[in-house]
ChimeraX commands (.cxc) that place a marker at each C-alpha (Angstrom):
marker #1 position 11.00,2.31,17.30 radius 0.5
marker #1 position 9.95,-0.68,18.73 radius 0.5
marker #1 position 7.34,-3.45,17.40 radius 0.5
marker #1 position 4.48,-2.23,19.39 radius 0.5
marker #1 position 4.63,1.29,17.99 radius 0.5
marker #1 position 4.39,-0.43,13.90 radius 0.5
marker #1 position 1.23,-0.21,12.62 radius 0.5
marker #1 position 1.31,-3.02,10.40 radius 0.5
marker #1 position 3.81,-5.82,9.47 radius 0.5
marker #1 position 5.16,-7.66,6.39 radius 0.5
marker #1 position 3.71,-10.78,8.28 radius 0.5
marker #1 position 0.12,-9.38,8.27 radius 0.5
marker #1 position 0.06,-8.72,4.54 radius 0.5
marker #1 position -2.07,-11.04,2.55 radius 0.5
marker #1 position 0.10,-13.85,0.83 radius 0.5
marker #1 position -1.23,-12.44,-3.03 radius 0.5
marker #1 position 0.18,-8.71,-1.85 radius 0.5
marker #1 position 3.37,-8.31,-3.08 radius 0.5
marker #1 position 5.94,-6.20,-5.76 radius 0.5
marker #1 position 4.11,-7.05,-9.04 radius 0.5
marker #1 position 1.02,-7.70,-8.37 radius 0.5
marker #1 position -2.45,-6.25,-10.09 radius 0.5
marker #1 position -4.20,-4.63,-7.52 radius 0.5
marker #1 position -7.89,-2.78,-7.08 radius 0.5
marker #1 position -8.19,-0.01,-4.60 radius 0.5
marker #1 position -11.09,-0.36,-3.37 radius 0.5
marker #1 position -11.14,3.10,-1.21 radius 0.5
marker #1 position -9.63,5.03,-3.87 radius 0.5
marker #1 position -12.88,4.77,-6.87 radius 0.5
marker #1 position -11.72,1.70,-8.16 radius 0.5
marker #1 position -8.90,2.12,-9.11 radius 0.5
marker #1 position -6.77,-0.49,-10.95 radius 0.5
marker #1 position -3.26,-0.76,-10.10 radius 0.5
marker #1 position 0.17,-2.55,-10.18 radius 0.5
marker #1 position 2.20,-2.75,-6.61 radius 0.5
marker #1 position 5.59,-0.91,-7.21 radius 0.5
marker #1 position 6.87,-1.59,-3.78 radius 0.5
marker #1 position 5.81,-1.74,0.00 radius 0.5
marker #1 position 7.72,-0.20,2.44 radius 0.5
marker #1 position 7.40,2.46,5.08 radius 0.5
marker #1 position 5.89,6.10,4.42 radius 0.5
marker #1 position 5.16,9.18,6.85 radius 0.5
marker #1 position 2.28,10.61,5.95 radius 0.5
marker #1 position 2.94,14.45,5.56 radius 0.5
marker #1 position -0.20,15.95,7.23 radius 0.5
marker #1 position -0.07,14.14,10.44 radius 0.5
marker #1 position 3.52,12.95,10.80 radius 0.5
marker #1 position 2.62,9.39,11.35 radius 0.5
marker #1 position 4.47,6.59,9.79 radius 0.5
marker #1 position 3.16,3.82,8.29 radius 0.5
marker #1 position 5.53,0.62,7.97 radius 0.5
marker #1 position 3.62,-1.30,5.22 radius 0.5
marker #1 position 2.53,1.47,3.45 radius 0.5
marker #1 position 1.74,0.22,-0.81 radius 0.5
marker #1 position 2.89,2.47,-3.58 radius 0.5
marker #1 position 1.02,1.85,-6.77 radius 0.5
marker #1 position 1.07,3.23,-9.96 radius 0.5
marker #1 position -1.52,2.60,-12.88 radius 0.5
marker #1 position -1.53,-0.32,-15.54 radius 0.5
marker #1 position -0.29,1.77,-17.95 radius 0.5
marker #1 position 1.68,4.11,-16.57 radius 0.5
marker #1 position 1.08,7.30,-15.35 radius 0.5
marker #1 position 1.08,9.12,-11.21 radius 0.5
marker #1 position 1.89,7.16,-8.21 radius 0.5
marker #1 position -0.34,6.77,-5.98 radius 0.5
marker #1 position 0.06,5.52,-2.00 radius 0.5
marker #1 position -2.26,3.39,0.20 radius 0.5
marker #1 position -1.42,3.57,3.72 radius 0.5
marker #1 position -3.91,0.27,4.70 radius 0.5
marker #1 position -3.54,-2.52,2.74 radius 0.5
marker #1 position -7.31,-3.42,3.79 radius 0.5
marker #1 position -8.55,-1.24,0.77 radius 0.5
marker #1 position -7.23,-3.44,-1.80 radius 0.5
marker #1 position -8.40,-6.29,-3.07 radius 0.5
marker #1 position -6.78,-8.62,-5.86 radius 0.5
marker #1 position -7.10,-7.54,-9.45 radius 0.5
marker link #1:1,2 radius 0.2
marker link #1:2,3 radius 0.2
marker link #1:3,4 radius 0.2
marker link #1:4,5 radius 0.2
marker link #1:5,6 radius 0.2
marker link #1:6,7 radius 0.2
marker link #1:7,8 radius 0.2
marker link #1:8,9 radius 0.2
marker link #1:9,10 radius 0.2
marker link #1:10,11 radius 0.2
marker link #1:11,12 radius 0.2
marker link #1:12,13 radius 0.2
marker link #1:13,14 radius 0.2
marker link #1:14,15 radius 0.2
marker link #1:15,16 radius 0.2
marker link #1:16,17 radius 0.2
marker link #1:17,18 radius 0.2
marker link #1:18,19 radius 0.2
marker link #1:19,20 radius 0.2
marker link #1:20,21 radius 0.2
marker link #1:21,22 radius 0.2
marker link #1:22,23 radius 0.2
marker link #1:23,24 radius 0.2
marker link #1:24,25 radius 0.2
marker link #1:25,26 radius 0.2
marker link #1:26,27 radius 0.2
marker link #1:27,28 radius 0.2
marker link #1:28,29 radius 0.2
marker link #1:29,30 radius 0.2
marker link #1:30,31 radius 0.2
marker link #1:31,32 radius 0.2
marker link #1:32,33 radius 0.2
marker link #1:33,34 radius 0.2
marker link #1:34,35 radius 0.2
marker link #1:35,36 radius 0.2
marker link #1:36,37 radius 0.2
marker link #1:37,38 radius 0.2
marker link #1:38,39 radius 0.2
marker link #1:39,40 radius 0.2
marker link #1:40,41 radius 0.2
marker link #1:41,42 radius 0.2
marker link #1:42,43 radius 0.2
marker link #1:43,44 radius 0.2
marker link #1:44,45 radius 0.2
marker link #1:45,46 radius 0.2
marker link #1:46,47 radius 0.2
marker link #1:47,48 radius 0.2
marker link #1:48,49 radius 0.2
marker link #1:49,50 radius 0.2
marker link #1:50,51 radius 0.2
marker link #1:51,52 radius 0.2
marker link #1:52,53 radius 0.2
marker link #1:53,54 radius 0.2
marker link #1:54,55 radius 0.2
marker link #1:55,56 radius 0.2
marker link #1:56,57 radius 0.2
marker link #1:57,58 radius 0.2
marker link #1:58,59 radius 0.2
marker link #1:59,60 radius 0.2
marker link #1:60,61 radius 0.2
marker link #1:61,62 radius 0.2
marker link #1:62,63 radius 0.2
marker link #1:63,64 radius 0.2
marker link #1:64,65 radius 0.2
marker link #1:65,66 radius 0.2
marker link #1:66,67 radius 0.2
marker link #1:67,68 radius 0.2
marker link #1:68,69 radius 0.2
marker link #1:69,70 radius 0.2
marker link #1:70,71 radius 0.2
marker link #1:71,72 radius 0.2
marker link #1:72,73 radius 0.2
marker link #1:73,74 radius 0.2
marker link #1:74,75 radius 0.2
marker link #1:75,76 radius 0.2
view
């Protein structure tokens, strides 16, 4: 796969974005999270693969979650 097929790159990630970090997703109710890991993900209903893809989970534990644009978070 070449660069001009990836969606989004490490590059393009905001500099506070990273393994660790307290999160808010915005497009998923509000939701507070903490960033288990970014990496790529295919999303199962339409195939397409996401490169930056963030896997959350919540503050205190509990089901992962995954946002595939990083433009619905915002720093919690």
């Amino acid at each position: 796969m070449g660069t001009a097929h990836r969606s989004v790159s490490h590059r393009t990630l905001p500099a506070w974005l990273s393994e660790g970090a307290a999160v808010v997703d915005e497009g998923g109710h509000g939701r507070r999270g903490i960033v288990q890991f970014i990496g790529a993900w295919e999303d199962p209903a339409t195939r397409r693969v996401t490169d930056c893809a963030v896997f959350l989970r919540p503050e205190g534990g509990g089901k992962e979650w995954i946002v595939a644009d990083h433009c619905t978070l915002a720093r919690g």
